[in-house]
N, C-alpha and C positions, 0 to 999 in steps of 0.2 A: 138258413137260420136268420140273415137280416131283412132279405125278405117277407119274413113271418110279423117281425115289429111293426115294417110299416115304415120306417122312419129311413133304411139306406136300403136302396139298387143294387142288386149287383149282376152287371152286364154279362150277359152271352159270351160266350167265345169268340162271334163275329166282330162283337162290338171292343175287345183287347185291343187288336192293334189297330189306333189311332192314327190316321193323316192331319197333321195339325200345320199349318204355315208349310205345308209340302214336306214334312219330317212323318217321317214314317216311326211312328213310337213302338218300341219293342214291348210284347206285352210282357205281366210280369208274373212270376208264377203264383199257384193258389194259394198256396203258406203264405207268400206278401201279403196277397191282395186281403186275404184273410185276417191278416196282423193287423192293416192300416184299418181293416176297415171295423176292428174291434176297440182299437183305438181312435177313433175319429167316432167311434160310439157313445165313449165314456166324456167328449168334449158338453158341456150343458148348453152353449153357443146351436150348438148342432141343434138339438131336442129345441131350443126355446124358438130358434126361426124356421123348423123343421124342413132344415137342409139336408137333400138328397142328392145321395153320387148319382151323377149319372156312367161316369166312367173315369176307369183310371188304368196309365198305365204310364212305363219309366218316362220319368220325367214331367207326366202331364196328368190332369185332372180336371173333370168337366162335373160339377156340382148345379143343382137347382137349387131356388127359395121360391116357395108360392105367394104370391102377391096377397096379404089380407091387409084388409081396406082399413082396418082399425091404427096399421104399423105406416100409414101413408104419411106424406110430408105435405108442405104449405099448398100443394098446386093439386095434390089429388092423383099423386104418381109413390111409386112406390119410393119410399122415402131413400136419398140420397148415404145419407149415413150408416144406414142398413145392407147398401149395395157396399158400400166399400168393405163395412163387416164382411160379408160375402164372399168379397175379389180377397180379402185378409184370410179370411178363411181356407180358402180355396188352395191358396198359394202355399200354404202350410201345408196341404194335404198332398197336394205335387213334389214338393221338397220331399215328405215321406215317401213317395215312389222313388229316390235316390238315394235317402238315408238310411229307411227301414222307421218304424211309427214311434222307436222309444227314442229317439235323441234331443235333448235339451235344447232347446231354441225359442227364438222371442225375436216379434217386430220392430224391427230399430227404426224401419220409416215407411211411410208409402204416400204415394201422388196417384190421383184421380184426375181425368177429365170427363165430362159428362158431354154427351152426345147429343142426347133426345131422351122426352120423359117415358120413362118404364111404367108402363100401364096394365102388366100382365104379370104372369111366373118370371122370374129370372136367371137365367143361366149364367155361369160364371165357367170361363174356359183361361186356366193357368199354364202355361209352360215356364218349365226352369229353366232358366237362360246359363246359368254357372253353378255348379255346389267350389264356394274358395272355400280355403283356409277354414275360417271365419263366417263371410259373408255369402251370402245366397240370394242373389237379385231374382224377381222374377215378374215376368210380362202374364197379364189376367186381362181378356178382353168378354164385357158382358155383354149381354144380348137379351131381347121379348122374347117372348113364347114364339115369336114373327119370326126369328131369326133377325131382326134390324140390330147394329149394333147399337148399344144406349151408352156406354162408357168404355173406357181404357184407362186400366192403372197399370202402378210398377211396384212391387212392395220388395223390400230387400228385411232377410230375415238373419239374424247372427246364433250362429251356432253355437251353443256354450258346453262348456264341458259338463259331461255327468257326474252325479252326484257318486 
């Protein structure tokens, strides 16, 4: 079905269970992946930088953006502010492989470093580090089309009650 739009992936059975930092990610079942990934549909963020899953499973999320040249920043790399959209994105969509896709939440903060300029597609690779209380830190490491790393963020996201 989302492979028909065009707009999100969805991985093979092989491609489920992730080795991410040596963590062996449990994959998650189809009704999940199906939920996050009808919600992660309905985000406009998604659609306007047309960001594709590459894969997800508990805990983690590996997401693309295609690099157009029109969204580039001062140096002629894929524009800085866009990547963090991205690692923000991303990180939201990982937390959903521990929460399930309906639960209320919002970015309280995140830090970026940048590595080297992104001259290509970009990949964003998120693992949830914690689901608290409350709080949900998470580590987002991006990468070229190369596989070189270009940046590392941490966004921590606050759980709120539903409505």
């Amino acid at each position: 079905m989302f492979a028909e739009k065009g707009m999100v992936f969805i991985p093979t059975a092989e491609q489920w269970g992730i080795i991410s930092n040596g963590v062996n990610h449990t994959m998650l079942s189809f009704d999940m992946k199906e939920a996050i990934l009808k919600r992660i549909m309905r985000i406009p963020i998604v659609d306007t930088l047309q960001i594709k899953i590459v894969s997800l499973s508990d805990g983690y999320c590996e997401a693309m953006a295609p690099r157009k040249l029109g969204y580039d920043g001062v140096f002629e790399s894929f524009h800085g502010g866009l990547l963090m959209t991205l690692a923000d994105s991303t990180a939201c969509f990982a937390i959903f492989t521990k929460t399930g896709p309906d639960i209320h939440l919002t970015t309280t903060d995140m830090n970026i470093r940048f590595l080297a300029p992104c001259l290509s597609d970009a990949f964003a690779r998120a693992e949830v580090i914690k689901i608290g209380r409350t709080l949900c830190p998470v580590t987002v490491n991006l990468f070229d089309s190369h596989n070189k790393q270009v940046a590392l963020a941490q966004v921590t996201y606050m759980l709120l009650k539903n409505p």
